[in-house]
C-alpha positions in Angstrom: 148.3 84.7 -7.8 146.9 87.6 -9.0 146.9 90.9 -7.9 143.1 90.8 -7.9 142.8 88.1 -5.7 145.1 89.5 -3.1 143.1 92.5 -2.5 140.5 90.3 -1.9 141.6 88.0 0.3 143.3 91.0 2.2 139.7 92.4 2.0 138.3 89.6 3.8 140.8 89.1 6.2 139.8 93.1 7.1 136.1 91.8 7.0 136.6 89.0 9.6 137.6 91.3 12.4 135.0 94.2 11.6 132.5 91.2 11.8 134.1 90.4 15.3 134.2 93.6 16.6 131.6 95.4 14.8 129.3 92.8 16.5 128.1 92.2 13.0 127.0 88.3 13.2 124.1 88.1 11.0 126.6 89.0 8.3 128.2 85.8 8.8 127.7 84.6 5.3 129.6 87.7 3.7 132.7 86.2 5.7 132.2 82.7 6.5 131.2 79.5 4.6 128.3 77.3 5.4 130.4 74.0 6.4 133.3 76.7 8.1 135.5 75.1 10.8 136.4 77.5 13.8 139.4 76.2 16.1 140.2 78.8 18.8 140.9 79.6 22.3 137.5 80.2 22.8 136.6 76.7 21.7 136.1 74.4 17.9 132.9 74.4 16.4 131.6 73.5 13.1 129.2 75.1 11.1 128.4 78.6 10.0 125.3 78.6 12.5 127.7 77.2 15.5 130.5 79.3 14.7 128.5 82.5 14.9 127.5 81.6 17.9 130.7 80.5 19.3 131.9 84.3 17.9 129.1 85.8 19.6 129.5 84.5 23.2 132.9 85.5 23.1 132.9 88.5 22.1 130.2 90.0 24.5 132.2 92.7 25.4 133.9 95.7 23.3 137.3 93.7 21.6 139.4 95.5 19.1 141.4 92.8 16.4 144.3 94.1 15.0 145.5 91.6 12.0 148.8 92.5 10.4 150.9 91.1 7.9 148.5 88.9 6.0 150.8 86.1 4.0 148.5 84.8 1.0 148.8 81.6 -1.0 146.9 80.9 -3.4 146.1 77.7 -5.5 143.3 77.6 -8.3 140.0 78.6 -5.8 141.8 77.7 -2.5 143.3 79.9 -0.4 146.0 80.0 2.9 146.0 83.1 5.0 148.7 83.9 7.9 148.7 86.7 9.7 149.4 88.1 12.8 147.0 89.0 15.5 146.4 91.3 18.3 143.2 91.4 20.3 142.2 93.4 23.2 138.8 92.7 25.1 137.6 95.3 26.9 136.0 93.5 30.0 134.5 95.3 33.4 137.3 94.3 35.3 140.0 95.4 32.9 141.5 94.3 29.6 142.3 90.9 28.4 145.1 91.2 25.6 145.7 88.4 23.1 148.7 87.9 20.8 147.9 85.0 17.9 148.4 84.1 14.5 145.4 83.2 12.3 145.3 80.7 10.1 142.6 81.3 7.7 141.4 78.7 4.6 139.4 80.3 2.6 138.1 79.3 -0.9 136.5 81.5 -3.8 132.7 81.4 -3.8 129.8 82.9 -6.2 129.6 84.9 -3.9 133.6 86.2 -3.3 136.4 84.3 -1.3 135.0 83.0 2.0 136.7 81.7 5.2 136.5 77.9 5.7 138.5 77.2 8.3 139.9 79.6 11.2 142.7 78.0 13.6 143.6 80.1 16.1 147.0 79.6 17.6 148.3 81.5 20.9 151.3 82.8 21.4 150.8 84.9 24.7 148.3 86.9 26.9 148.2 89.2 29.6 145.4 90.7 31.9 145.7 94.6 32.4 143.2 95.6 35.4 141.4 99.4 34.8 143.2 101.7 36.8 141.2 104.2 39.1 140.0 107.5 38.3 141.7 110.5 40.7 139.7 113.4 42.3 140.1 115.5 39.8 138.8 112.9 36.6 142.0 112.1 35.1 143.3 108.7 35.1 146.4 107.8 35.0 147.7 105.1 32.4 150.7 102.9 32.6 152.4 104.7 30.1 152.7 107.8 32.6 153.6 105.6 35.2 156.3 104.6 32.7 157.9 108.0 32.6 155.8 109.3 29.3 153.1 111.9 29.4 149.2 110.5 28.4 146.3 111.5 30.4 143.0 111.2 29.3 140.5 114.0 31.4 137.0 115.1 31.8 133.9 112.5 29.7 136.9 110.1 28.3 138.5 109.2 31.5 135.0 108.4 33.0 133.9 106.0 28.9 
């Protein structure tokens, strides 16, 4: 593989969760192929035009993808992607957290590398609920409640 391809595989990877949580689906076809598979929590669907729209329902509300440790094969114009993921949606009633690992297929374009296929595969989750806002506008996180000192006062306690 070379070096060159790595980058941008890497880039794309990078791409995919800035077009998830940048809200940026009518740049679908800078990430995505036309015949892309998607098979995730939040359903399968097939189809660059579906799997937008499958992205966009579920991702409503402000989420934040963290995708680490990318592990690239590469063969000719085909491409496998691992990497771990953590996402957090930030919902009215509190956060939903997400650990996964991606499994990307992506292939090499005119265009670039684009993803073809996206499985989705859990490994755990959990469901943090917002905690109230004292008096004096400070909230109190779990962390604090864990014995370590983070506040957040004033405008960002009340975002």
């Amino acid at each position: 593989m070379e070096d060159n391809d790595r980058s941008e595989l890497t880039g794309l990877v990078t791409r995919l969760g800035a077009w998830l949580d940048e809200k940026r689906f009518d740049e679908a076809r800078s990430v995505l192929t036309e015949d892309v598979v998607a098979e995730t929590v939040g359903g399968t669907s097939r189809g660059i035009d579906a799997v937008t729209a499958q992205a966009r329902r579920h991702h409503e509300v402000p989420t934040q993808h963290l995708i680490t440790d990318p592990r690239i094969d590469v063969d000719g114009d085909h491409a496998t992607i691992k990497a771990n993921v953590l996402v957090v949606f930030v919902r009215p009633d509190g956060l939903g957290v997400y650990g996964e690992i991606y499994v990307l297929d992506a292939v090499r374009t005119a265009d670039g590398w684009r993803i073809s296929h996206v499985r989705g595969r859990p490994l755990w989750n959990t469901e943090l609920p917002h905690q109230a806002h004292s008096e004096t506008g400070t909230q109190e996180t779990r962390s604090q409640k864990a014995g370590t000192k983070e506040t957040r006062t004033g405008e960002a306690a009340n975002a």
